[in-house]
DRENDO-1510 file (C-alpha; in Angstrom, 1 decimal, always signed):
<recs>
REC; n; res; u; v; w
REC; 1; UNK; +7.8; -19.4; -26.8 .
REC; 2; UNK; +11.5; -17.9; -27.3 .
REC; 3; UNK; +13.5; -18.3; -24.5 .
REC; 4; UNK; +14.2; -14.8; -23.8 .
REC; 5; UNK; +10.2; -14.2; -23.7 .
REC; 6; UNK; +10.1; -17.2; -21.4 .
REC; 7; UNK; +12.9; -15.4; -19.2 .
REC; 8; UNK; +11.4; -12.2; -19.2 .
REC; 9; UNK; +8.0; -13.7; -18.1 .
REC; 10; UNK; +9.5; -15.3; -15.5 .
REC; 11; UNK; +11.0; -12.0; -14.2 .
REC; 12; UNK; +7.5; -9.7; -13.9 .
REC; 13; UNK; +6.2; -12.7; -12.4 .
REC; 14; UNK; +8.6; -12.5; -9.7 .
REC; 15; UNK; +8.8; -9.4; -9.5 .
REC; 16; UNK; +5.2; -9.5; -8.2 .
REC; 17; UNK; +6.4; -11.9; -5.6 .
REC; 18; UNK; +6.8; -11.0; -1.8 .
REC; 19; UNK; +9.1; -14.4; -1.4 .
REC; 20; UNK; +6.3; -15.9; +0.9 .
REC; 21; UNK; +7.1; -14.2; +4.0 .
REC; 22; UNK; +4.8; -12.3; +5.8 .
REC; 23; UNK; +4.6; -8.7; +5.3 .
REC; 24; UNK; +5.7; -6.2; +8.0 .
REC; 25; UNK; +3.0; -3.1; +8.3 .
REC; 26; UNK; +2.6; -0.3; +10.7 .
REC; 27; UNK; -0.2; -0.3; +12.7 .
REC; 28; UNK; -1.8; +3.0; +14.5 .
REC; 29; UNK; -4.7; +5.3; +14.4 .
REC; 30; UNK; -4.2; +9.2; +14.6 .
REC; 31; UNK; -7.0; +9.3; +16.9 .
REC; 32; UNK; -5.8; +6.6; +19.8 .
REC; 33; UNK; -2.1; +7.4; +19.5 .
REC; 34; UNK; +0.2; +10.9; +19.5 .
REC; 35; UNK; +2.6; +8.7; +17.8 .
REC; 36; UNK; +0.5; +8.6; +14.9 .
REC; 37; UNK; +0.5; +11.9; +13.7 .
REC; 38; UNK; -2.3; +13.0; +11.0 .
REC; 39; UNK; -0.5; +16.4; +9.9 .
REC; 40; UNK; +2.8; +16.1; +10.8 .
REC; 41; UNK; +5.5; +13.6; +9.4 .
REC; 42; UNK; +5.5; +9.9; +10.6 .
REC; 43; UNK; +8.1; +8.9; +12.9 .
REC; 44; UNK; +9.7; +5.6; +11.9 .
REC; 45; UNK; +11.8; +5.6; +14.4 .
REC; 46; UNK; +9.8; +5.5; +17.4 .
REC; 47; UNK; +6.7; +3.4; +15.7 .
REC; 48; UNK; +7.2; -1.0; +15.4 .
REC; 49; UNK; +5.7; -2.5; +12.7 .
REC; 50; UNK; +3.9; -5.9; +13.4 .
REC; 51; UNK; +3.9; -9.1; +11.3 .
REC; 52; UNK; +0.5; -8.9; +9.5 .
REC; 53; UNK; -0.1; -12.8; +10.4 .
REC; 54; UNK; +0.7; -12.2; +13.5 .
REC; 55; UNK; -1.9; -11.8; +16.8 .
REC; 56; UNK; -0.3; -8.3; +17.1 .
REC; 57; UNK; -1.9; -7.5; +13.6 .
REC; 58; UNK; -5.5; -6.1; +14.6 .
REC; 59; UNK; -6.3; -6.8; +11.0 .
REC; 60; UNK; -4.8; -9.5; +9.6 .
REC; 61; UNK; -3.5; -9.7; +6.1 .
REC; 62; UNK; -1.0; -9.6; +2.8 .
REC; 63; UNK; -0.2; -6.1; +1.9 .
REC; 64; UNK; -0.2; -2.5; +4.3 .
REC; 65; UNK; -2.9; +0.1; +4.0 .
REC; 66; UNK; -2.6; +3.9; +4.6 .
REC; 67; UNK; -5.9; +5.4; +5.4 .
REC; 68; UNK; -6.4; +9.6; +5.4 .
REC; 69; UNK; -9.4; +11.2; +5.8 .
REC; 70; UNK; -10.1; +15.2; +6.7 .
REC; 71; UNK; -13.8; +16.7; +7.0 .
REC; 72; UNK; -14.8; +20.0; +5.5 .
REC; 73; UNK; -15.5; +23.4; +6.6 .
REC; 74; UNK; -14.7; +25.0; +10.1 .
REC; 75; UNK; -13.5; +22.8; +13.2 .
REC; 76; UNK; -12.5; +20.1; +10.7 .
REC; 77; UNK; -10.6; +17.0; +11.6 .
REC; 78; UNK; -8.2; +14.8; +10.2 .
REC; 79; UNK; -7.2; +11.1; +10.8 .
REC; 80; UNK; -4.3; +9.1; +9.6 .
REC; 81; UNK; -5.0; +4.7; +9.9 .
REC; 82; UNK; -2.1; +2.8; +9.3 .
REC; 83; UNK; -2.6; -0.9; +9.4 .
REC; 84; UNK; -3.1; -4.3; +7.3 .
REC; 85; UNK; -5.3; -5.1; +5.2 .
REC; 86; UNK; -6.5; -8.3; +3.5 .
REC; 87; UNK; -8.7; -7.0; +0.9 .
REC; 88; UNK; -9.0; -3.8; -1.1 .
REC; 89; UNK; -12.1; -2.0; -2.1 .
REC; 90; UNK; -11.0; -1.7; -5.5 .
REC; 91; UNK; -9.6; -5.0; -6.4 .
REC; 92; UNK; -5.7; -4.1; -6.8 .
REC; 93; UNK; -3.6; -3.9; -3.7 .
REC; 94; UNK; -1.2; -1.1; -4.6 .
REC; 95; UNK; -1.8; +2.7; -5.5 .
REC; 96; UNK; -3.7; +5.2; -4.1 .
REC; 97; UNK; -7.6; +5.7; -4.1 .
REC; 98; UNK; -9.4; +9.1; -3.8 .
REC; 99; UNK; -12.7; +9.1; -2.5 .
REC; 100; UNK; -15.5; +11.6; -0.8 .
REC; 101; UNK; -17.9; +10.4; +0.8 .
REC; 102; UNK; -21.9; +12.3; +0.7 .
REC; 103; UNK; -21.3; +14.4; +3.7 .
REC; 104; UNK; -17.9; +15.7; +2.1 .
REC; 105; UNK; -15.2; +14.0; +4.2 .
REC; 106; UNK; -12.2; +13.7; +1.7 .
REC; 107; UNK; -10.3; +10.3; +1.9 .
REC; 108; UNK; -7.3; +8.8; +0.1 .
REC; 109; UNK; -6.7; +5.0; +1.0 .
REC; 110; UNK; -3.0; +3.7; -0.5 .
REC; 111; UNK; -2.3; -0.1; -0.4 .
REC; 112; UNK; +1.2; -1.1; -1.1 .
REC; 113; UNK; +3.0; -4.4; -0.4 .
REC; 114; UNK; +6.3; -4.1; -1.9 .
REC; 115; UNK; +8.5; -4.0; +1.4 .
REC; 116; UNK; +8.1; -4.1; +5.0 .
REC; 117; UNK; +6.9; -0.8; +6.5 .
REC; 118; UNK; +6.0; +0.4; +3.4 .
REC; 119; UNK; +2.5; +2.3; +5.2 .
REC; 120; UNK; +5.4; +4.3; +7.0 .
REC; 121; UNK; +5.7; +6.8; +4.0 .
REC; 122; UNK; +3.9; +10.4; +3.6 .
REC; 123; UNK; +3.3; +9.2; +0.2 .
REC; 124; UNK; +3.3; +5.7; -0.9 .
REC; 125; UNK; +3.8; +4.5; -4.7 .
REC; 126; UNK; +4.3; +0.8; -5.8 .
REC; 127; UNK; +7.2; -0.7; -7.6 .
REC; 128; UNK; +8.8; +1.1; -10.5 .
REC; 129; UNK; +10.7; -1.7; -11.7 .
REC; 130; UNK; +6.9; -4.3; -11.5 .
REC; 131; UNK; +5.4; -1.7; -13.4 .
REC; 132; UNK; +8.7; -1.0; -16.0 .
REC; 133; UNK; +9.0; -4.7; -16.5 .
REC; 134; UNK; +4.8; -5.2; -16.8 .
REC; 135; UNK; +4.6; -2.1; -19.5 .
REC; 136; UNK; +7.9; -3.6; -21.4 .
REC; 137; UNK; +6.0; -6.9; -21.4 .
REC; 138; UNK; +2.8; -6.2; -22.9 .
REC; 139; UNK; +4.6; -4.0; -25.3 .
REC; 140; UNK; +6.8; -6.9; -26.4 .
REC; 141; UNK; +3.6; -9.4; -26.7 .
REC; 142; UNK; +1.7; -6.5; -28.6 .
REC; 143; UNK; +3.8; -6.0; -30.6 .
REC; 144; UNK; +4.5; -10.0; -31.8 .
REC; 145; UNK; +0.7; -10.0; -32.6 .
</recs>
């Protein structure tokens, strides 16, 4: 291996790395606390986040999750979950996942661990510069085969 590939290896794989601290999520429910807000934007400010190893963490875990679900129809409801999680439903613990369930109730369930507070966000994304550095990567080892 080149030393340049070996140097460029060794950079997406840290770029994966949270530096063995433990993550910093939010934690809240739309339905237990005003703070928490389902439709309107989510005050950083007056919300603490809580160390996910922590006995504050309700759920303990490695990366924050950002649950939304809304009901159809007439009289719906919403509900905004920010919390920790520990393990995904789909494997990879960043992104977004859309889902509805048989009765119609909409949800959209984001994982992210790339900084603390990182649930805190309307709209959560992962890294740009894990992903740059992942594509750039396989492209370079693509295109050596």
């Amino acid at each position: 291996m080149a030393t340049a590939d070996w140097y460029l290896t060794l950079l997406c794989v840290l770029s994966f790395c949270s530096g063995g601290l433990a993550i910093q999520c939010y934690q809240c429910d739309s339905n237990e606390d005003v703070t928490c807000p389902s439709s309107d934007s989510f005050d950083t400010t007056i919300n603490g986040v809580v160390d996910c190893n922590s006995f504050e963490a309700h759920t303990p875990g490695q990366f924050c999750m950002k649950v939304y679900q809304e009901s159809p129809g007439w009289g719906g409801w919403q509900k905004t979950t920010r919390r920790c999680g520990s393990r995904t439903d789909f494997g990879v613990a960043w992104g977004c996942r859309w889902t509805w369930d048989y009765t119609g109730i909409f949800r959209e369930t984001c994982y992210c661990e790339d900084r603390d507070g990182c649930n805190g966000a309307n709209h959560m994304s992962f890294s740009l510069l894990s992903a740059v550095l992942t594509v750039f990567a396989v492209l370079n080892n693509a295109v050596r085969l």
